[in-house]
N, CA, C and O of each residue as an XYZ file, in Angstrom:
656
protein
N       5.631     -3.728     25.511
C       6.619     -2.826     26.049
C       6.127     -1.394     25.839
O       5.863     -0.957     24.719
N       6.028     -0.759     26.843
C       5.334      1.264     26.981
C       6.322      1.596     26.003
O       5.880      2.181     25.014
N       7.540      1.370     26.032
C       8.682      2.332     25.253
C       8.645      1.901     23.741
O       8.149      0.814     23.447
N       9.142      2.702     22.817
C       9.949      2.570     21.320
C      10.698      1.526     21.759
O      11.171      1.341     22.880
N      10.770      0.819     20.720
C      12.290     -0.149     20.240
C      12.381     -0.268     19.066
O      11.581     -0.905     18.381
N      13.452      0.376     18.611
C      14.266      0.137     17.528
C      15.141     -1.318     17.328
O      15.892     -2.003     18.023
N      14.629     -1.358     16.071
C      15.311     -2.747     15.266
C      16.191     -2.242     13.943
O      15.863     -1.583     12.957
N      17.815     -3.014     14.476
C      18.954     -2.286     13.209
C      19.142     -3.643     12.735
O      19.628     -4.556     13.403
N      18.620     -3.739     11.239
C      19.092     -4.866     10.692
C      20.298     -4.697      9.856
O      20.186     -3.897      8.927
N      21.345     -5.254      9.996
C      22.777     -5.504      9.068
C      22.471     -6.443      8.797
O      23.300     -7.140      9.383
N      21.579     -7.352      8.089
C      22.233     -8.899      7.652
C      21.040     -9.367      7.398
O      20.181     -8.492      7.512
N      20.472    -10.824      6.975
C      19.480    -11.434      7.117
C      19.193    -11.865      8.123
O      19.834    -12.484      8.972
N      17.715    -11.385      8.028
C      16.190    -11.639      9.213
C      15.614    -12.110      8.102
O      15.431    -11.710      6.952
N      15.359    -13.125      8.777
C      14.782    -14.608      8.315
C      13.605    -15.111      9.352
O      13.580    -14.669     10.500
N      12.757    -15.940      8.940
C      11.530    -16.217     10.171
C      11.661    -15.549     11.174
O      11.726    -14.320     11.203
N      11.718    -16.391     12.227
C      11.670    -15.732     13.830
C      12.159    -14.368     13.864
O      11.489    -13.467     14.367
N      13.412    -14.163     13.300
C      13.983    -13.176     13.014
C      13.955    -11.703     13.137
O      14.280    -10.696     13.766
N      13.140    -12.425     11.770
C      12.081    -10.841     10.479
C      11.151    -10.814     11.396
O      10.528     -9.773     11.189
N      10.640    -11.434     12.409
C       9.451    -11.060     13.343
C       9.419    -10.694     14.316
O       8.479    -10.093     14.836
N      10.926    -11.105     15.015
C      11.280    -10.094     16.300
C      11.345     -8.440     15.631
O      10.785     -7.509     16.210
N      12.138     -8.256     14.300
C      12.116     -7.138     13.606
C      10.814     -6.269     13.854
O      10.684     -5.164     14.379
N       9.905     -7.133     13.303
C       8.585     -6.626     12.949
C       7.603     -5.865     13.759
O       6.798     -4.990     13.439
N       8.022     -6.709     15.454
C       7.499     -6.357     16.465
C       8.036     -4.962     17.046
O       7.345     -4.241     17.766
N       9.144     -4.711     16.712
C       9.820     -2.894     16.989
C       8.463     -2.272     16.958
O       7.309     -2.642     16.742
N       8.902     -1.500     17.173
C       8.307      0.465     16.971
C       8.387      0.476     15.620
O       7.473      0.393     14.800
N      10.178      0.643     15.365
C      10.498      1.087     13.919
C      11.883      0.419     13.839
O      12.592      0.150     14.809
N      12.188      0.173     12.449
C      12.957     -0.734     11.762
C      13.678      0.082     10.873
O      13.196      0.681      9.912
N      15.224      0.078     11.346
C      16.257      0.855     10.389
C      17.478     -0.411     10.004
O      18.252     -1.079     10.688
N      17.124     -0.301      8.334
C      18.185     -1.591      8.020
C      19.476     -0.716      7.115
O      19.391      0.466      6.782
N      20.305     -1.360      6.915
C      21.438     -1.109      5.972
C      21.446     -1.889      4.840
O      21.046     -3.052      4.773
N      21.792     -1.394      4.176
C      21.916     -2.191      2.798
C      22.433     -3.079      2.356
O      22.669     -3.244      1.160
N      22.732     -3.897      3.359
C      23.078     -5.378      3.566
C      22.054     -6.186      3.596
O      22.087     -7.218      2.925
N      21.021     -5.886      4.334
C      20.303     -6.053      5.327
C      18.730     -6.810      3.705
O      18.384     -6.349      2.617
N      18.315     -8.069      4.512
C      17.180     -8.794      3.494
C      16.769     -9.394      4.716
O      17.300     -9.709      5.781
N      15.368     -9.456      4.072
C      13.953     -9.838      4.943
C      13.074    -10.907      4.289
O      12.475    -10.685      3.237
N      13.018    -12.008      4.906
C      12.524    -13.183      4.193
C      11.502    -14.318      5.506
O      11.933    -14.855      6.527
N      10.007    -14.340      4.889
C       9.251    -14.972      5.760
C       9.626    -16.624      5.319
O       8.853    -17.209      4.560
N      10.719    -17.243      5.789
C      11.462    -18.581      5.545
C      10.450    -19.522      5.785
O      10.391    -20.582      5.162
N       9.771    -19.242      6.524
C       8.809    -20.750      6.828
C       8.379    -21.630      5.897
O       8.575    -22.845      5.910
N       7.603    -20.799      4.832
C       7.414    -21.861      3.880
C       8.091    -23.089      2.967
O       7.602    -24.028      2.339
N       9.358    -22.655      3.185
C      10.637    -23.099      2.756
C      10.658    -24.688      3.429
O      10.890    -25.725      2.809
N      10.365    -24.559      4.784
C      10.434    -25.858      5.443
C       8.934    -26.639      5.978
O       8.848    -27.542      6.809
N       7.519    -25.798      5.009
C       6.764    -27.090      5.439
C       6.244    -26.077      7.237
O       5.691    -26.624      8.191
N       6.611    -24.750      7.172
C       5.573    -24.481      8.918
C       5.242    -23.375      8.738
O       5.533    -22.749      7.719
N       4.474    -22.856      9.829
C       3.995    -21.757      9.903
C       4.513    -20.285     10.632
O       5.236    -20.233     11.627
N       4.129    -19.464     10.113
C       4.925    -17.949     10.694
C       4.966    -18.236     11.989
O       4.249    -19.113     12.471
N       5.779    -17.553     12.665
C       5.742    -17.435     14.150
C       6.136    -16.047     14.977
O       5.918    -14.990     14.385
N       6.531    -16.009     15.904
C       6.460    -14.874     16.944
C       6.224    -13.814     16.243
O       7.189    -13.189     15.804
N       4.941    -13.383     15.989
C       4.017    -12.644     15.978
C       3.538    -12.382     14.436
O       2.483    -11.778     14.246
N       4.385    -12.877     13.256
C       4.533    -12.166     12.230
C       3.039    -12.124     11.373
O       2.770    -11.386     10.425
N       2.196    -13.113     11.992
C       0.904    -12.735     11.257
C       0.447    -11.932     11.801
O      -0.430    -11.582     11.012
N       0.358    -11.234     12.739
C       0.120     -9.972     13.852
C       0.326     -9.000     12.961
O      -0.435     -8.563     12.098
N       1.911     -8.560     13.366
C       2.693     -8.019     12.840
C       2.379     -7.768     11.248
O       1.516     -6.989     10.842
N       3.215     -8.548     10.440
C       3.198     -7.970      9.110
C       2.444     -7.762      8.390
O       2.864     -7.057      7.473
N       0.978     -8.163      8.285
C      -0.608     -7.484      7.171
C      -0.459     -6.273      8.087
O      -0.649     -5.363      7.280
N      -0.240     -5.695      9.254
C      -0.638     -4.018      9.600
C       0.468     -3.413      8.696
O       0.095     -2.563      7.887
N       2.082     -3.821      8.740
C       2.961     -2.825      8.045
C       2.882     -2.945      6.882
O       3.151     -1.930      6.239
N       2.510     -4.135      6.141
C       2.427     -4.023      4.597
C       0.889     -4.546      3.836
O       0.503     -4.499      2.668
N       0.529     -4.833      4.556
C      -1.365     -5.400      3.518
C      -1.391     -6.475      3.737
O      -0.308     -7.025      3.939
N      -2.611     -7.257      3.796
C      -2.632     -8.682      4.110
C      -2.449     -9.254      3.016
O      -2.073    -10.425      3.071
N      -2.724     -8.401      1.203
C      -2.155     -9.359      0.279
C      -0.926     -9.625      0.044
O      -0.602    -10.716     -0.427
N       0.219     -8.391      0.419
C       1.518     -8.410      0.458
C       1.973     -9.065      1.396
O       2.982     -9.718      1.131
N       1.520     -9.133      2.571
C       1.431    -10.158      3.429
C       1.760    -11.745      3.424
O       2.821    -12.330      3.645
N       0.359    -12.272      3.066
C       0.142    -13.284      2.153
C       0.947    -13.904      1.216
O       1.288    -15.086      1.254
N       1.343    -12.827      0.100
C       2.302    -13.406     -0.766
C       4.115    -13.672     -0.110
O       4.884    -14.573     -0.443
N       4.293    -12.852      0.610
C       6.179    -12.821      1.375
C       5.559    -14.450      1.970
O       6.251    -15.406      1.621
N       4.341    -14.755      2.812
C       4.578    -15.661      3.765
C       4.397    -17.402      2.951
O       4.735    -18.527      3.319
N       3.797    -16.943      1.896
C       3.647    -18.566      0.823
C       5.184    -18.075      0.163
O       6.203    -18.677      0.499
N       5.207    -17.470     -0.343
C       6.608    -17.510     -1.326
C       7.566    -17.366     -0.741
O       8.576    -17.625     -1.395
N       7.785    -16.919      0.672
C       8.925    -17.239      1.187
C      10.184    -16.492      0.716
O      11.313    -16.612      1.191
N       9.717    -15.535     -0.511
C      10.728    -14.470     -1.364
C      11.739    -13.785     -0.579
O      11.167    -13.264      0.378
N      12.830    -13.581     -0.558
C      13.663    -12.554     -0.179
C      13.584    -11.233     -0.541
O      13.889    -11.006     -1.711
N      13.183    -10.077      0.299
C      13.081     -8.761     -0.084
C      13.916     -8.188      0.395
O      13.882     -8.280      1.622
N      14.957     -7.414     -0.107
C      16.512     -6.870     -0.101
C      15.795     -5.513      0.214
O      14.739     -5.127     -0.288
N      16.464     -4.950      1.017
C      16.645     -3.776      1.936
C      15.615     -2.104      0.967
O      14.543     -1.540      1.183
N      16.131     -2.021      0.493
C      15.424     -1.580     -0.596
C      13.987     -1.902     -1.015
O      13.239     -0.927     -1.084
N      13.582     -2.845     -1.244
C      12.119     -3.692     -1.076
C      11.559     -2.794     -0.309
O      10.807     -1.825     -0.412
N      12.414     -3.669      0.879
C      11.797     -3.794      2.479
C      11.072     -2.228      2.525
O       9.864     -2.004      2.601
N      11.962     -1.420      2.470
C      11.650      0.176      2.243
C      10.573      0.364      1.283
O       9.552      0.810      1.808
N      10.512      0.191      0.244
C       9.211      0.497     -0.688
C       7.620      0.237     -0.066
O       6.561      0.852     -0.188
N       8.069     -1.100      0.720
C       6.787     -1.480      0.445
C       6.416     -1.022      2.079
O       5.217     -0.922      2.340
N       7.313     -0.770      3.066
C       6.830     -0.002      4.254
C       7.327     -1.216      5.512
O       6.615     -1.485      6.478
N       8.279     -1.657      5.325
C       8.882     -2.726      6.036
C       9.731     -1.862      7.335
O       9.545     -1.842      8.552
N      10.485     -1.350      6.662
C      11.523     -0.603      7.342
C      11.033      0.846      6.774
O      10.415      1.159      5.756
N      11.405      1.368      7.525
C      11.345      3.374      7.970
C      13.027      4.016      6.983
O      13.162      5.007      6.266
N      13.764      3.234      7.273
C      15.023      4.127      6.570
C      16.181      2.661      6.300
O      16.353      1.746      7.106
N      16.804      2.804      5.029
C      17.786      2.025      4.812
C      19.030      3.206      4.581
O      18.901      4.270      3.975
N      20.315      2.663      5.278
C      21.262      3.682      4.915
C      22.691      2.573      4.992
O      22.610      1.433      5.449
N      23.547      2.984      4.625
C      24.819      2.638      4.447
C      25.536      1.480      5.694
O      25.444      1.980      6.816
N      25.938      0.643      5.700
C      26.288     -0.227      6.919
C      27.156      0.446      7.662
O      26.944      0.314      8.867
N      28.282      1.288      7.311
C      28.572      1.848      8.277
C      28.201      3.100      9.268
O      28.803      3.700     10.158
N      26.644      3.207      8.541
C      26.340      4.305      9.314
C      25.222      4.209      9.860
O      24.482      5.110     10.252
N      24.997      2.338      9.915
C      23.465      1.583     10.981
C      23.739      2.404     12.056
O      23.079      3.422     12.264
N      25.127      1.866     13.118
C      24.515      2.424     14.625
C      24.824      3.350     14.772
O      24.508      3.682     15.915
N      25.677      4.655     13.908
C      25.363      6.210     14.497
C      23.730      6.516     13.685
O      22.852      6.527     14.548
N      23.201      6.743     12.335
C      21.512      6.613     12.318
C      20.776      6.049     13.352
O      19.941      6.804     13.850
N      20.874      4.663     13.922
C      20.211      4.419     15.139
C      20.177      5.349     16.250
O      19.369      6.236     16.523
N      21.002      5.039     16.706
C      21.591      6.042     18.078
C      20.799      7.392     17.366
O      19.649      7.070     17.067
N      20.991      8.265     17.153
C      20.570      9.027     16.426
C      19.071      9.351     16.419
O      18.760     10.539     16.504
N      18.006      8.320     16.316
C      16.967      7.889     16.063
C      16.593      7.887     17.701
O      15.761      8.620     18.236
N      17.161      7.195     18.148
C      17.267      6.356     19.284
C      16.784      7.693     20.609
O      15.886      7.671     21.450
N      17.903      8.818     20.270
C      18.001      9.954     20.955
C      16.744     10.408     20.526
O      16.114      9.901     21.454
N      15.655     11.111     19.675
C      14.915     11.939     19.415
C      13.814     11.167     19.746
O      12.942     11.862     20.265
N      13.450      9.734     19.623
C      12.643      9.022     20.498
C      12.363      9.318     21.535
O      11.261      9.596     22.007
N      13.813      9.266     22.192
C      13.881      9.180     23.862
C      13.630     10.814     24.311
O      13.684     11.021     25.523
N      13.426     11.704     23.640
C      13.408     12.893     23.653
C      11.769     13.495     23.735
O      11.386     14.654     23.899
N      11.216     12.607     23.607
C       9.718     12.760     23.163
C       8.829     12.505     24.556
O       8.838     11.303     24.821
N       8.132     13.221     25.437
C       7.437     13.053     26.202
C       6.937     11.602     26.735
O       5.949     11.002     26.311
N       8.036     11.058     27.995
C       6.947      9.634     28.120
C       5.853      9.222     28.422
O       5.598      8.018     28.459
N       4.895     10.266     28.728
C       3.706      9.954     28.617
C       2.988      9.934     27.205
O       2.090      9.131     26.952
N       3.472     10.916     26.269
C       3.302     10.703     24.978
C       3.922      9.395     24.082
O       3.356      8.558     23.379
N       4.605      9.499     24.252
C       5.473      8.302     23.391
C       4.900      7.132     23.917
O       4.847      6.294     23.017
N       4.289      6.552     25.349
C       3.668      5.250     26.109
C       2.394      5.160     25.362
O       2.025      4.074     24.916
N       1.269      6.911     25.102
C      -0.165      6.629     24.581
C      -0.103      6.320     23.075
O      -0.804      5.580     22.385
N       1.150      7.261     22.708
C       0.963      6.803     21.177
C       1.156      5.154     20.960
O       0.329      4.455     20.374
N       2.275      4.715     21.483
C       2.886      3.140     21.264
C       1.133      2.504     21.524
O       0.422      1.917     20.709
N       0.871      2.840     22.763
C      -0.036      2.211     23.134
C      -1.412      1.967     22.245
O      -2.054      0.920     22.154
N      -1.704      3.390     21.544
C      -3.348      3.479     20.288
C      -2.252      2.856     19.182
O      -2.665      1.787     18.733
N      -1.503      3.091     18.867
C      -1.198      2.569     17.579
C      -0.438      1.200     17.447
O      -0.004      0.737     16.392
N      -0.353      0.647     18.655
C       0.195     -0.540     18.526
C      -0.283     -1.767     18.065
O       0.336     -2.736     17.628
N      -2.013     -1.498     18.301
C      -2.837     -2.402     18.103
C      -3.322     -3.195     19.177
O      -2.904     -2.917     20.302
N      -4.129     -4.132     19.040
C      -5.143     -4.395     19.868
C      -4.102     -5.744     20.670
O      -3.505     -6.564     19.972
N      -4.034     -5.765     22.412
C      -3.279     -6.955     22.753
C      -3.872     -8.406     22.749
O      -3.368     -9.527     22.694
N      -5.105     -7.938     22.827
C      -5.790     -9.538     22.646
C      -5.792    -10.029     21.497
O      -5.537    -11.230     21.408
N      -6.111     -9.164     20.125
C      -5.892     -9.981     19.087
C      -4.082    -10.484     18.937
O      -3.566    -11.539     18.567
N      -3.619     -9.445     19.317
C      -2.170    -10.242     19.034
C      -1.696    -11.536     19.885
O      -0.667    -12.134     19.572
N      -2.660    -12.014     21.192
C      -2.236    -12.960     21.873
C      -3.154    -13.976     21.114
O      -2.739    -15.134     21.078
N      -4.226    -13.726     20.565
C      -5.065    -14.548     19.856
C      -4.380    -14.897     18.307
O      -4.840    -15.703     17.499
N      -3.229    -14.107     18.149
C      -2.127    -14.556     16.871
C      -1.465    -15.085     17.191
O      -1.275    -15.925     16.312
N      -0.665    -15.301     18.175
C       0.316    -15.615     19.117
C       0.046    -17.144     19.094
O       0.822    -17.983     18.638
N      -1.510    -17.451     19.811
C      -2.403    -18.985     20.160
C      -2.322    -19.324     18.929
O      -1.439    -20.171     18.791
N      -3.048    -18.945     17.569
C      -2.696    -19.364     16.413
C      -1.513    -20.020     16.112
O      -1.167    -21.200     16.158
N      -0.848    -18.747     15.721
C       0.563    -19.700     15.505
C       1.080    -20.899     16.142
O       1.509    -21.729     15.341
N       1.157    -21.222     17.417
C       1.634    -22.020     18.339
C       0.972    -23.161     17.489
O       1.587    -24.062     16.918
N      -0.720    -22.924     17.504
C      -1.394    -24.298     17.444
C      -0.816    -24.764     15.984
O      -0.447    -25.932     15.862
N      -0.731    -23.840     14.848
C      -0.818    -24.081     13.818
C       0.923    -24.402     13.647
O       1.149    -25.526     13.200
N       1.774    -23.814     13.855
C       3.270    -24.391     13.959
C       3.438    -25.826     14.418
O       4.520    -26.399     14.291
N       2.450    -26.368     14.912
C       2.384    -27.547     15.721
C       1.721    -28.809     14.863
O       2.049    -29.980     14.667
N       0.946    -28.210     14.576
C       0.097    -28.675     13.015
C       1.437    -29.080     12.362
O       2.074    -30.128     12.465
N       1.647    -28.119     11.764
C       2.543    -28.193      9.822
C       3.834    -29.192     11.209
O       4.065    -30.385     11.017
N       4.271    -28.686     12.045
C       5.316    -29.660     12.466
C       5.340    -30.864     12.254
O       6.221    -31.494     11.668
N       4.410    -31.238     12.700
C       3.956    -32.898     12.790
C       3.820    -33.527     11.240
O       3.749    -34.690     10.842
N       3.817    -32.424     10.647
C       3.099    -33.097      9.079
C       4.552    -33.477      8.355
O       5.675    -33.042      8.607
N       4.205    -34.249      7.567
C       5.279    -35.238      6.461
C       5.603    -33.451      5.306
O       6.684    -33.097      4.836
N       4.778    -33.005      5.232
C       5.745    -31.821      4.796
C       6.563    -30.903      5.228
O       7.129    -30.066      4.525
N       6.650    -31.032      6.414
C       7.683    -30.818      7.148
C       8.927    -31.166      7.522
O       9.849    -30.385      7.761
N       8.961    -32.871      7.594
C       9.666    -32.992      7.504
C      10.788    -33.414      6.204
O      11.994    -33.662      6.237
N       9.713    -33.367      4.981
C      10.318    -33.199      3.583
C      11.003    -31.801      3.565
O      11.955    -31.570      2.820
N      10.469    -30.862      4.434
C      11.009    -29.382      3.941
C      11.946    -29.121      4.587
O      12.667    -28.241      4.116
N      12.391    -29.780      6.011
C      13.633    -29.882      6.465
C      14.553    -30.588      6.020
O      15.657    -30.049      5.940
N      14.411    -32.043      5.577
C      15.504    -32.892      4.955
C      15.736    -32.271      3.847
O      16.870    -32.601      3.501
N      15.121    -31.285      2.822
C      15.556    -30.919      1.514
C      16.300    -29.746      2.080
O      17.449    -29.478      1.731
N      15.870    -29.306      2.640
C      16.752    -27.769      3.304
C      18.348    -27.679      3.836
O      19.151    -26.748      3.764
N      18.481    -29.111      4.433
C      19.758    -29.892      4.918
C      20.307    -30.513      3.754
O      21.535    -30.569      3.688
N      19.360    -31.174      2.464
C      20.347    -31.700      1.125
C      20.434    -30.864      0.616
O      21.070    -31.134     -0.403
N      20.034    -29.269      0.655
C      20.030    -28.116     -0.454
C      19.772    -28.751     -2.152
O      20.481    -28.884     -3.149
N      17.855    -29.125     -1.664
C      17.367    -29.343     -2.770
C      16.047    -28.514     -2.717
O      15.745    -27.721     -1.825
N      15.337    -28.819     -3.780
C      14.309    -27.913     -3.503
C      13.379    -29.407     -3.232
O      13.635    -30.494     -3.748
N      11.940    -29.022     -2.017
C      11.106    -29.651     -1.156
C      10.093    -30.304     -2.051
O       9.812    -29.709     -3.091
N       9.504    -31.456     -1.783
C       8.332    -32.197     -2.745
C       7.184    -31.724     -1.607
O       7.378    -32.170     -0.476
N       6.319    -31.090     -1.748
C       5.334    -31.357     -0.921
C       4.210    -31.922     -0.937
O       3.613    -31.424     -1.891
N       3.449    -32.803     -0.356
C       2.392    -33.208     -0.719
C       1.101    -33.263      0.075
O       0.191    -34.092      0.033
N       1.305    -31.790      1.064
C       0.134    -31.519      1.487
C      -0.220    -32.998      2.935
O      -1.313    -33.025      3.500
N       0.425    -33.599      3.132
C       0.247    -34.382      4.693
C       0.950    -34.397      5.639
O       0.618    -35.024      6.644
């Protein structure tokens, strides 16, 4: 997409989620608002885009560790470590957005299209993350830890895995 998009999180972004998030421009949450790469939880792999995506906004070791541990990082986190751009008060997500939203849209569209465009990153590697994931979501799907990590997820137990 040529344009900014802003992502207002109130709530938990979770897998798919946290990665539609990720894919914004820029990310303004409220302090409600937690970010958690869930996959590991059930036995699969990241998806829509987040291995793309998240080693550029936070490091591939910080990376790495959210996407095995599956940790919840509360709004605050999210902010430290360069997740989100601004956390502020829930009732004051969509006037800050809007807000945001305006001085964006205020910015030269030929400027605002080249910047999105050099700093967005490269489109082939991200369709070549994209192919990844698919293949590899498809992988862990099929596997018996998968479906251990869904049936424990539905008994609200914690998952046995054994790697097949």
């Amino acid at each position: 997409m040529p344009k900014p998009v802003i992502a207002a999180v109130n709530g938990p972004a979770a897998g798919a989620g946290a990665n539609l998030a990720l894919a914004c421009t820029t990310r303004i949450a409220s302090e409600q608002a937690n970010f958690t790469q869930s996959f590991a939880k059930i036995g699969l792999f990241p998806d829509f885009g987040g291995t793309y995506f998240l080693p550029r906004l936070v490091g591939a070791a910080a990376a790495m560790q959210l996407m095995l541990s599956a940790e919840t990082l509360t709004a605050a986190e999210a902010l430290r470590i360069g997740l989100v751009s601004r956390v502020v008060s829930p009732d004051r997500l969509e006037e800050e957005t809007a807000q945001l939203a305006g001085r964006l849209a205020a910015a030269p569209p030929i400027v605002a299209r080249a910047v999105k465009q050099t700093l967005g990153g490269d489109r082939e590697q991200l369709e070549r993350a994209l192919d990844e994931e698919i293949r590899w979501q498809m992988t862990c799907f099929r596997s018996q830890d998968c479906l251990e990590g869904l049936k424990a997820f539905f008994e609200k137990r914690a998952p046995r895995f054994k790697g097949c």
